[in-house]
Every structure is written in C-alpha cells, then in structure tokens.
MIDOSE-1310 file (N, C-alpha, C; in nm, 2 decimals, decimal comma, always signed):
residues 54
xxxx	-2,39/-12,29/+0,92/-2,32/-12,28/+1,05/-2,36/-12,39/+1,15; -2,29/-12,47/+1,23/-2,30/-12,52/+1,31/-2,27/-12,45/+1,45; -2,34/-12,51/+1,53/-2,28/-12,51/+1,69/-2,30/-12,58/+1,80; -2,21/-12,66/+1,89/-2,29/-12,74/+1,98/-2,20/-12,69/+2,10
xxxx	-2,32/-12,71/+2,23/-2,32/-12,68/+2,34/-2,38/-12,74/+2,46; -2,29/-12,75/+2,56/-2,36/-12,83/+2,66/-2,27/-12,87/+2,75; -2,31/-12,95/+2,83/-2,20/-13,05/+2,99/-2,20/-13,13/+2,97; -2,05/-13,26/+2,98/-2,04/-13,37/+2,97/-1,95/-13,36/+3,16
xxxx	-1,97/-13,53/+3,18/-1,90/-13,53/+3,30/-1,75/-13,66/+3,25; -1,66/-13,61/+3,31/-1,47/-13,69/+3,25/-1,48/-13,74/+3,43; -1,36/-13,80/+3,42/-1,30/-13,88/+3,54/-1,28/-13,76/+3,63; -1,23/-13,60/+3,62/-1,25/-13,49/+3,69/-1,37/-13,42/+3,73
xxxx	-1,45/-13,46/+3,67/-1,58/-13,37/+3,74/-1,66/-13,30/+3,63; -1,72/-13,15/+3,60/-1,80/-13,18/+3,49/-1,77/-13,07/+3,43; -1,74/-13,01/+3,24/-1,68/-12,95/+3,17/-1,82/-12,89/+3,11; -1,80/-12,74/+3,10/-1,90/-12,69/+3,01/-1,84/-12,69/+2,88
xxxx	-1,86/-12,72/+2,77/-1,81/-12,74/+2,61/-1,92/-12,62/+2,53; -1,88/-12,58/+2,43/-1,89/-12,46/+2,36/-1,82/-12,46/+2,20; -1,88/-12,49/+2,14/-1,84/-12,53/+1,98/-1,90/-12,46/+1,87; -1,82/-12,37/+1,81/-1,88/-12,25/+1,69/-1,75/-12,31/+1,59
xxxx	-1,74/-12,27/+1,49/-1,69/-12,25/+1,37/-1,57/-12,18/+1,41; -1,51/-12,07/+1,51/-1,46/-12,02/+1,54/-1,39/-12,06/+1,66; -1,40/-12,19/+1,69/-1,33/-12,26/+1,78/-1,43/-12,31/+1,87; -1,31/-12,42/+2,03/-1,38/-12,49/+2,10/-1,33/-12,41/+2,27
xxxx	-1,46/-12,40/+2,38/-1,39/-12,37/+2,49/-1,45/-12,46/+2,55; -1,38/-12,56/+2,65/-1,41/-12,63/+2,72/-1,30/-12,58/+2,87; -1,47/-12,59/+2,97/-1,42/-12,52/+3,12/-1,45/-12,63/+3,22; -1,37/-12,64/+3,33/-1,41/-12,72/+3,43/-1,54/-12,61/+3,53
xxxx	-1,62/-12,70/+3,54/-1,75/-12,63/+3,61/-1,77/-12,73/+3,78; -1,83/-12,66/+3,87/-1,82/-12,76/+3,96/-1,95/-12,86/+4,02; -2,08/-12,82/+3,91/-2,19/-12,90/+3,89/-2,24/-12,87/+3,76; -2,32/-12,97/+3,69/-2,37/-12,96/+3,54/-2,48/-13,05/+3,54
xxxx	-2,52/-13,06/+3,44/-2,63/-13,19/+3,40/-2,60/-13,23/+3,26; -2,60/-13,35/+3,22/-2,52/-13,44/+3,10/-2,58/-13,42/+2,98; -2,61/-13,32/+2,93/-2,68/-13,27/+2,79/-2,60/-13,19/+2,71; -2,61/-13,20/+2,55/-2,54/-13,11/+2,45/-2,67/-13,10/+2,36
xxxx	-2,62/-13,01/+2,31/-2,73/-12,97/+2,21/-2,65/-12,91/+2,09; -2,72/-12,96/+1,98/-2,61/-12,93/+1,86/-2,71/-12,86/+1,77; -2,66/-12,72/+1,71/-2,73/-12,64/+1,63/-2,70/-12,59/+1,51; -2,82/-12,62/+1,41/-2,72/-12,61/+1,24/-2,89/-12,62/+1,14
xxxx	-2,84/-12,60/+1,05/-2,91/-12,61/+0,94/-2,87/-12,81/+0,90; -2,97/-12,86/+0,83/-2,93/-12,98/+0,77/-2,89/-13,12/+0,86; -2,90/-13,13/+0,97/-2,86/-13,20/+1,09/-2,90/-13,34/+1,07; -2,81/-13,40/+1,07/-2,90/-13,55/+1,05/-2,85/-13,63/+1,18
xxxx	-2,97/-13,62/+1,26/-2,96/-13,70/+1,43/-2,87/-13,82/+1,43; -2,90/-13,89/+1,34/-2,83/-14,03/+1,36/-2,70/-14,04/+1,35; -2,61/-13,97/+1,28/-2,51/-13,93/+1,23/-2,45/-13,88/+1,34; -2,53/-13,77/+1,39/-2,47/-13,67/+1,53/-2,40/-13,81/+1,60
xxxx	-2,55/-13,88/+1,64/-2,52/-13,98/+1,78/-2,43/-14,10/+1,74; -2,47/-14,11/+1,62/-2,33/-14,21/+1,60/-2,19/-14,17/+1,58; -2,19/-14,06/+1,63/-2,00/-14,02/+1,61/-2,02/-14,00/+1,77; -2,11/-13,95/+1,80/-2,09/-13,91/+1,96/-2,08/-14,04/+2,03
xx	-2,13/-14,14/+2,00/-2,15/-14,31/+2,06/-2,17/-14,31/+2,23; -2,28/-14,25/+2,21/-2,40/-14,21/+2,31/-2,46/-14,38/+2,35
C-alpha cells in the first residue's frame, strides 16, 4: 500500500493533497507549509524525487 500526503503551494495559494490507493483529494487551504510525505513498504527515495523533480 502506498500513500502520500502533504501541502504544495500553485499560482492560487496552497492545496492540502491526500493520496491512497482509493483515490486523490486535493483542497484549497488558506495557509500550509511545502512538505509531502510519501508512505509504503519498498520506497525508493530517489525515484520518489525524481518523478516529483523537486
């Protein structure tokens, strides 16, 4: 199982994101801080960040 979670900030201001196997909810929020956190078995960091191109 995977899941990732966290705030990104877009040209609008800053979105809470929320990612299960069961879908994606992404909410406009009206402060955040720029962190995700991705959770799973087998994870390979580099991989994450190079799709994410952090």
């Amino acid at each position: 199982m995977l899941r990732a979670k966290g705030f990104v900030q877009d040209e609008n201001g800053w979105v809470e994101l929320n990612a299960t196997a069961d879908g994606l909810t992404a909410n406009a929020i009206p402060k955040g801080q720029e962190v995700l956190i991705v959770i799973g078995e087998g994870l390979e960091k580099e991989r994450i960040e190079a799709r994410l191109k952090w």
